[in-house]
N, C-alpha and C positions, 0 to 999 in steps of 0.2 A: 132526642131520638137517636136508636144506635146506627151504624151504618148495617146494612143488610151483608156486607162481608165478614162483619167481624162476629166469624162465629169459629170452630173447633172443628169441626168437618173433616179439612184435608191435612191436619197437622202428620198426624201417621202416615200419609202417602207421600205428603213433602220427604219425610225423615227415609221412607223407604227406598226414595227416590236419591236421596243426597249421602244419606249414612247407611246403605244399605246393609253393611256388616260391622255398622254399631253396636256393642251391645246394650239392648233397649230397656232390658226386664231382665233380672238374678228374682228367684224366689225358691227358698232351699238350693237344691239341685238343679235346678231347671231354670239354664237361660237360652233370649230368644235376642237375636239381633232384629234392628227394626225391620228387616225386610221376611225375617220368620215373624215375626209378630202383624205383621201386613197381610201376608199370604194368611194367617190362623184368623185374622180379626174378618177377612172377604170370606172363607170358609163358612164362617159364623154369619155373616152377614147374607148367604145364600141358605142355610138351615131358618134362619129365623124368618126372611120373607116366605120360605118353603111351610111356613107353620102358619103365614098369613099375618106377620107382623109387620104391621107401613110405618111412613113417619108419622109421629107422634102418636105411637101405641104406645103402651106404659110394660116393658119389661121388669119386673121384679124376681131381685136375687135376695134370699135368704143363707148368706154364703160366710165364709170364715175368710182371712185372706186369703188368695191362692192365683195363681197365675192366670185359670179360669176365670175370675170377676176381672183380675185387664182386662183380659180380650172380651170382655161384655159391655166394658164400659167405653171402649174404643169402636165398639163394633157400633152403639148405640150412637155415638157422637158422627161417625162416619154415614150411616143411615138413615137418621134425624127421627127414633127412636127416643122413648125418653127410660132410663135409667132409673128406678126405685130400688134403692139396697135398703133391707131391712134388715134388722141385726136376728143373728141366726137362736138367739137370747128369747125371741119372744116367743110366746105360746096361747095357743086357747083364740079364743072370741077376741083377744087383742091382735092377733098376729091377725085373725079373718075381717078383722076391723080394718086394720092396713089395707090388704091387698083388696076388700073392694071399694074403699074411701079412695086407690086412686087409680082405679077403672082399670084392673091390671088384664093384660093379653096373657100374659105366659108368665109361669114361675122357673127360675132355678135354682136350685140345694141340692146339699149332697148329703149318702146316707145316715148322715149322724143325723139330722132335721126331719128326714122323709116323714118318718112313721106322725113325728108332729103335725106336720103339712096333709098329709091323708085323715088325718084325725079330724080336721077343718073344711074337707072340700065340698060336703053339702053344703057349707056356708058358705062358699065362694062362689058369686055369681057370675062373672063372665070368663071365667074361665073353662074353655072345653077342655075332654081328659084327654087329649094328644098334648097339650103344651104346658104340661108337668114335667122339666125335665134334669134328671142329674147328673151330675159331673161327675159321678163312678160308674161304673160300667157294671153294675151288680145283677140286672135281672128283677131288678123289683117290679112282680107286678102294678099297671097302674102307671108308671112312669116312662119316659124316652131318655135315651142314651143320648146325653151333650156330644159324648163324641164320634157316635155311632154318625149321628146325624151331623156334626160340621164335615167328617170325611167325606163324605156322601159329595161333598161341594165342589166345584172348583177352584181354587186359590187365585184366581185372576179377578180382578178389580170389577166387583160389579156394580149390576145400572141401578142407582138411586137417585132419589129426588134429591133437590137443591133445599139446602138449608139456609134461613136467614139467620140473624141475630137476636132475632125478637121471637123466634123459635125455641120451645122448654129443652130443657137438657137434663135436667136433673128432677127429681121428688124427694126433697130430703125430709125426714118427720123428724119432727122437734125433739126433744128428748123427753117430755113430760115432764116436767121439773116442775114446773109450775102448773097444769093441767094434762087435758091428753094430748096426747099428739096430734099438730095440725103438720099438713104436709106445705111444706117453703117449695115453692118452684121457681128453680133459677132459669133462667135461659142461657142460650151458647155465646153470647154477647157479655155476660158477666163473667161464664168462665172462662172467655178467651182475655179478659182484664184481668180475671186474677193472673193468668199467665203470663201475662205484660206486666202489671206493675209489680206485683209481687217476687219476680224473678229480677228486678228493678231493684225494688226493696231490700232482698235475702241478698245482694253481690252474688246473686248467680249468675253461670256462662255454663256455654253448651260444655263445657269439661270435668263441670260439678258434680259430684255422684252425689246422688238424694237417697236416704237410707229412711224406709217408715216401719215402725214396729209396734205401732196400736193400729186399730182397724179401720180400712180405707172406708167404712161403711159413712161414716160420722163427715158432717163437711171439715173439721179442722184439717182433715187429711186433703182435701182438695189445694191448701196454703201451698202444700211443694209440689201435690201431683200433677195440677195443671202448669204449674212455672216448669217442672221439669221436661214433663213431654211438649210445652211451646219452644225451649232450647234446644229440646232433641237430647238430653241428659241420661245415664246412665242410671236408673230407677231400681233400689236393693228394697225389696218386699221383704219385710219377716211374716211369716205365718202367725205368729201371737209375742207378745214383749217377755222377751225375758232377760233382765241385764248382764250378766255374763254377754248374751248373745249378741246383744247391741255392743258392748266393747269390742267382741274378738269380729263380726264386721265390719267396726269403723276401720278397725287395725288391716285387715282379710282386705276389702276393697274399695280401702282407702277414701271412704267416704269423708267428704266436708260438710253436707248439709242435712240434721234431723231432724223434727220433731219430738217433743217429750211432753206427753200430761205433766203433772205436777207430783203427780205418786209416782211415774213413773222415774221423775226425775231424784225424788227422795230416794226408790228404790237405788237406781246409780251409784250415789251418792255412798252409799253403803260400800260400794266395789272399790277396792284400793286401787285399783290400775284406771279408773276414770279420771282419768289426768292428764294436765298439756305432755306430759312427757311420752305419755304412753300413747295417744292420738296425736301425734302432729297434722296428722290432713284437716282435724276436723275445724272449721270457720264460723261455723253457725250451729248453736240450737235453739231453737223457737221453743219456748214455755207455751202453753196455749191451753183452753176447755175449762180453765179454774184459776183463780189468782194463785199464784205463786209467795210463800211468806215469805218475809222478807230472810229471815234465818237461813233460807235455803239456798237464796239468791246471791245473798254474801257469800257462801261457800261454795258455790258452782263456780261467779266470779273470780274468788280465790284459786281453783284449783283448774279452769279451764277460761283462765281471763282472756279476755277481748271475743268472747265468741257466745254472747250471751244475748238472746232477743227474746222481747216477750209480744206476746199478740193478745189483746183484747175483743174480741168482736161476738155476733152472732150470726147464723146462718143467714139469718132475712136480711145482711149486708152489710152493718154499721162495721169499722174496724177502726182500733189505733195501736200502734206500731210503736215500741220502746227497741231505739236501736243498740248495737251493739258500743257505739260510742259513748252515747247517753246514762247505759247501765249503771255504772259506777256514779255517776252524780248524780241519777235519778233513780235510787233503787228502788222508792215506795211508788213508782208511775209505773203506769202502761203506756206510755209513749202520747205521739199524738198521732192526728188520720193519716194517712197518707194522700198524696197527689190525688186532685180533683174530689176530695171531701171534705165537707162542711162540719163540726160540734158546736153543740148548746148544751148550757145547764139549765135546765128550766124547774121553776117553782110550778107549784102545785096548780095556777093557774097557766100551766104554760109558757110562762115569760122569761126570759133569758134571765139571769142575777149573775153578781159579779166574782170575782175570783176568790177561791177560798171559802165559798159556799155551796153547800150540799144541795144538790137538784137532781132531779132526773138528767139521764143521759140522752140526747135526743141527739139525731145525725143524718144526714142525706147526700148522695153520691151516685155514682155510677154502678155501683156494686149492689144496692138495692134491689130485693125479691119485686116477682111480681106479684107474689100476694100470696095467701094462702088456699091451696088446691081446694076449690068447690065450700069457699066460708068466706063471702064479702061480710060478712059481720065483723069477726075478727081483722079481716083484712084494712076497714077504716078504721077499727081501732087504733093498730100499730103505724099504718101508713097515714099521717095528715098533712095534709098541703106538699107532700112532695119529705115530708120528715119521718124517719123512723122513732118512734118511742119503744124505748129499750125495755122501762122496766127495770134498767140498773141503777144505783146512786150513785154518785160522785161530784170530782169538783175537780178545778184547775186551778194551776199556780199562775204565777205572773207572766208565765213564758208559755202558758197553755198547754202545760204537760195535765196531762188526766192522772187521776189516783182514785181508786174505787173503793166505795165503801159499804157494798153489797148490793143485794136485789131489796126493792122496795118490798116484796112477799116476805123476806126475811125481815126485816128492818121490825128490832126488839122495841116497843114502848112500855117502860116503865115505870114505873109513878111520873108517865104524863113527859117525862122526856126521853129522846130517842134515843135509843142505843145501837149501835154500829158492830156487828158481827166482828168484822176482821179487825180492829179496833182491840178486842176483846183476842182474838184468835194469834196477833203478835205477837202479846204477850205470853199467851199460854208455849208457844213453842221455843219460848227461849228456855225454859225447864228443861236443865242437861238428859230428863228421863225423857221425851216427850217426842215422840216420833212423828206426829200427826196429828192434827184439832181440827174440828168441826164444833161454829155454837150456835146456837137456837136459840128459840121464847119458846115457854110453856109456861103457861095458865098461873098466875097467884093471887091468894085472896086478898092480898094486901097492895102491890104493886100495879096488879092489870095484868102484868108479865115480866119475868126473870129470865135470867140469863141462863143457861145449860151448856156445858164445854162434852160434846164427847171426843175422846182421845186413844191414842196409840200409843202405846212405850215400846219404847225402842229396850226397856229389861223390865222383868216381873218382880225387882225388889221395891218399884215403887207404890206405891199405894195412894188411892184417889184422896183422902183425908189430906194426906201429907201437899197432895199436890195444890190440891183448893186453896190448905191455908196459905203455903209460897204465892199462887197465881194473888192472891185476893191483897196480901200483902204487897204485891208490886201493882197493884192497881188503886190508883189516887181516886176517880170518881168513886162513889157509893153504890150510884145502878147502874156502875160498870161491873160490880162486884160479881162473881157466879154464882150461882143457889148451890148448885151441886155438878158433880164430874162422875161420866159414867164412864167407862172403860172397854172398849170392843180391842178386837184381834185387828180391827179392819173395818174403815167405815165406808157405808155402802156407797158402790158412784156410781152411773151409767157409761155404756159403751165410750162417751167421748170424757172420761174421765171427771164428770162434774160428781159432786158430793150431792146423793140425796137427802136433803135436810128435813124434807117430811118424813121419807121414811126411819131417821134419827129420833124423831119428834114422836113418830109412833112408837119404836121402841121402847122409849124409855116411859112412855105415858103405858104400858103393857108389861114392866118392871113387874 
């Protein structure tokens, strides 16, 4: 049971109070010291009760990054509000699927979304039409002005209820990877832990600049956003990733600590000036949302050595930590949990098995969902006895480092023995042509299921033929072998940068 203080509440009025011409937020152009970001987040926080929002109403933002979703997602935590960011990507009966699966009060977007958002509001059921509102000041009928209405406020600390820890804070939806979206609801108790130990974790201190340049929508971005603002840290928002951009800010202001997807990081990797030389501030970056091949990891290490962390985890809480010390002797691991968590590998009946055998990944801790938004079915599926079931495979070595070897939905059977995605996917990227691999099963009359590589060239002189026979050639098993290699510009991922592997599988079964 958590304590009833340890929730996120007063973190921004401490900082307001202590740092008050820190600066809190850079995004573009526009920074705010925490004591302007104080006074904007109470402004917000007197428009939103003004619209009839208490604690635990469910605000949802269909937003891009932008300085606007801080001050939403602070205003929420300080008000005991709960925060649903939906990615600004979705549309139709999915996106009306979202906001009434999680009883939402108010929407905010801005005009590139609206006309979407309007397209849906007969299907939105509790939603009245005053608390549709956008972050540009356009005039569109139908909507309210975010900023029309936080002016309107006063900037002086206003009266809210008391929040505990056991209080939600968050509705993050899954990514659908494996089904549709179910909504994870965190409380303010796990993200005042991520802010503890993970700021614990990354060698952060209140002088760390945290640089994020994929979308705070997705939880992998809460890894540095809540350790930052628990520190009181200097927070550089990019509005979308684009690598030039992230270099010339590490360099601009001086940032130490980022996160990077795994395309993102490939992307990088591309930039000649991504290097210790050219970034000296930088101490940390976190891999996260997809495994990391190992190809890539050796030349990050290489070129920005001692400053390499990889994260394994899921939103519903399980995580393990591959430090920065570690890296280099443990390059194929994700690390292990960190403080106050438990792993199992368990066989199919649930049972724990020993090291160097493939099980499910099972985990329990402090960081643990409370379940999933309005589905106790789901919910005891993933949750039993106090244990998360991930749903991923893997195994440990003798020192309990973790090494992944895909999702059980993924997991190839071929004439009757199993096959290992990333196993298969190591291989394919050490091909000097080979930018990118994604493998799959799809359907054979003869095996059950085969292998499929889809891929990236980093140049258009190579050709999939050539490449098959190289991969199949450097692969010792037989049903490890691939059937065939299809070839995309770019394989498709979700907002938090995982690779979707059904939609691969439709693809190419639509050849």
């Amino acid at each position: 049971m958590y304590s009833d203080d340890l929730t996120i509440q007063h973190w921004l009025t401490r900082h307001a109070k202590y740092k008050a011409q820190k600066t809190a937020i850079i995004c573009g152009k526009q920074r705010q010291t925490f004591s302007e970001l104080n006074a904007n987040v109470n402004q917000l926080i007197g428009a939103l009760q003004q619209a009839g929002v208490c604690k635990g109403d469910k605000v949802a933002t269909i937003l891009p990054n932008c300085i606007e979703l801080w001050e939403i997602y602070w205003a929420c935590a300080k008000m005991g509000a709960v925060a649903v960011p939906l990615s600004p990507l979705l549309r139709g009966v999915g996106l009306a699927n979202l906001i009434n699966n999680a009883d939402t009060k108010l929407v905010i977007t801005n005009c590139e979304t609206a006309g979407y958002v309007t397209e849906i509001k007969k299907h939105v059921t509790q939603v009245v039409a005053d608390n549709y509102w956008l972050i540009n000041d356009s005039g569109i009928s139908g909507w309210q002005s975010y900023h029309t209405l936080k002016a309107a406020q006063p900037a002086t600390e206003p009266d809210v209820e008391t929040v505990t820890g056991s209080d939600p804070y968050n509705i993050i939806y899954s990514s659908g990877t494996t089904g549709l979206p179910k909504g994870i609801v965190i409380s303010h108790a796990v993200r005042a832990l991520y802010g503890s130990l993970f700021a614990n974790s990354y060698r952060m201190t209140p002088e760390s600049v945290v640089m994020h340049s994929g979308s705070i929508i997705f939880n992998g971005s809460f890894l540095t956003l809540m350790p930052a603002m628990f520190l009181g840290c200097t927070y550089v928002l990019q509005h979308h990733f684009d690598p030039h951009q992230v270099i010339t800010d590490i360099g601009t202001e001086s940032v130490t600590h980022t996160i990077l997807v795994p395309s993102q990081i490939i992307a990088c990797l591309q930039q000649e000036k991504f290097c210790k030389q050219q970034l000296p501030s930088i101490e940390y970056i976190l891999s996260v949302g997809a495994p990391l091949l190992l190809e890539h990891k050796q030349e990050l290490n290489q070129r920005l050595p001692g400053v390499f962390y990889e994260l394994y985890g899921l939103t519903e809480g399980f995580m393990t930590i591959l430090d920065k010390t570690d890296a280099a002797r443990k390059t194929g691991s994700v690390g292990y949990p960190p403080s106050f968590m438990d792993m199992q590998i368990c066989n199919e009946s649930g049972e724990p098995v020993s090291s160097g055998t493939i099980g499910e990944i099972v985990g329990r801790g402090p960081l643990l969902m409370d379940g999933y938004y309005k589905n106790e079915t789901q919910t005891k599926e993933a949750l039993r006895n106090g244990w998360l079931y991930t749903g991923d495979l893997g195994y440990v070595d003798e020192e309990g480092f973790l090494y992944l070897t895909g999702r059980k939905k993924d997991l190839i059977i071929s004439g009757g023995v199993n096959v290992y995605p990333a196993d298969i996917e190591e291989v394919i990227i050490k091909h000097p042509a080979v930018k990118d691999v994604a493998v799959f099963g799809v359907a054979h009359s003869e095996w059950g299921e085969t292998p499929v590589a889809a891929i990236v060239l980093k140049t258009m002189e190579a050709d999939a033929a050539t490449i098959k026979i190289w991969v199949n050639d450097h692969i010792d098993a037989r049903f490890q072998k691939v059937n065939d290699i299809m070839i995309l510009d770019e394989l498709p991922r979700n907002v938090a940068g995982k690779v979707l592997k059904h939609e691969l599988k439709k693809q190419y079964e639509n050849r």
